[in-house]
C-alpha atoms as one frame of an Amber mdcrd trajectory, in Angstrom:
protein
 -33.221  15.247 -91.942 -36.568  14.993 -90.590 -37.455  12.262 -88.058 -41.412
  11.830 -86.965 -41.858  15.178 -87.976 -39.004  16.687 -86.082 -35.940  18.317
 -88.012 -32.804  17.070 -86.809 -30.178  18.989 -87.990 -31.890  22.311 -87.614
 -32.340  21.059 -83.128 -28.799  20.287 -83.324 -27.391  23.178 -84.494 -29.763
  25.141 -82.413 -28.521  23.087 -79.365 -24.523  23.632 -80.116 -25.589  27.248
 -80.296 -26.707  27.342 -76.339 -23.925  25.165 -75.734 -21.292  27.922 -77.031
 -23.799  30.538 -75.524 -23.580  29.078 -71.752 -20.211  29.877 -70.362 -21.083
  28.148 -67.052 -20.558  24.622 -68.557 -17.410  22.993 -67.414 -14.949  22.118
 -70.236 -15.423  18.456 -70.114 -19.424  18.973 -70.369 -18.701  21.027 -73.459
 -16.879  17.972 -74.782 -19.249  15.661 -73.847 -22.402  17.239 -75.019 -20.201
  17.730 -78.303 -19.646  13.964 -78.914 -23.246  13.029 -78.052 -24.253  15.886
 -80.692 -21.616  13.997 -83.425 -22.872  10.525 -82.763 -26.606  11.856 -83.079
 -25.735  13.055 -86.375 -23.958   9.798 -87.300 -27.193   7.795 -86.538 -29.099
  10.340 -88.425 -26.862   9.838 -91.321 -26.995   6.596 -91.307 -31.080   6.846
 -91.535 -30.664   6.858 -94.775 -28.786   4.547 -96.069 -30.192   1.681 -98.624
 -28.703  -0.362-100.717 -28.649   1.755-103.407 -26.179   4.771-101.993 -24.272
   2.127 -99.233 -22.658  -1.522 -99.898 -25.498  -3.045 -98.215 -26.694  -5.562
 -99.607 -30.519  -5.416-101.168 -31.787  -8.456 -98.681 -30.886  -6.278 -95.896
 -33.167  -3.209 -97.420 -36.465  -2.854 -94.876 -39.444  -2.222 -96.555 -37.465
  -3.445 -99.796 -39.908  -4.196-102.972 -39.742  -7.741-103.332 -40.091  -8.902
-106.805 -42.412 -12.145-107.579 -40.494 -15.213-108.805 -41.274 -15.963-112.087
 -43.681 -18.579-112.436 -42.352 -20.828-115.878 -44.727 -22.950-117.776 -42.842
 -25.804-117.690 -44.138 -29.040-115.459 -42.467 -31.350-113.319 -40.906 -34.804
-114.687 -39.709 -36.649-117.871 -40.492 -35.856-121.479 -43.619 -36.539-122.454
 -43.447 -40.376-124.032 -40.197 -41.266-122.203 -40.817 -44.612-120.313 -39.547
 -44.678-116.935 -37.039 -46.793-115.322 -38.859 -47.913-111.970
């Protein structure tokens, strides 16, 4: 998934890469860095989502194409000849 120009998936996978590379990171940073990596790709995912491939509703959609109420011919009030009661 590109991002402003900038391809996600292809950084990530580069960064998880050094990670394994570097044995001087402590256990617990490997972890870390490894659950900020899987919630990076979570937002990414989620990117994407519309409410045509999620249960989102289509109000929710940004940038949604909003499609003109239909204007009917008919007027306002009574039938024509119909004398009022006030």
């Amino acid at each position: 998934m590109k991002v402003s120009g900038l391809d996600i998936e292809s950084n990530v996978e580069k960064i998880k890469q050094q990670i394994e590379a570097d044995k001087t990171l402590s256990p617990s940073m490997r972890t870390t860095l490894d659950l900020l990596l899987l919630i990076v790709n979570l937002l990414c995912q989620r990117l994407g989502l519309n409410s045509r491939n999620s249960s989102k509703p289509p109000s929710s959609d940004p940038n949604r194409e909003k499609s003109p109420k239909n204007n009917s011919s008919n007027t306002t009030g009574g039938q024509k000849g119909h004398k009022g009661s006030t």
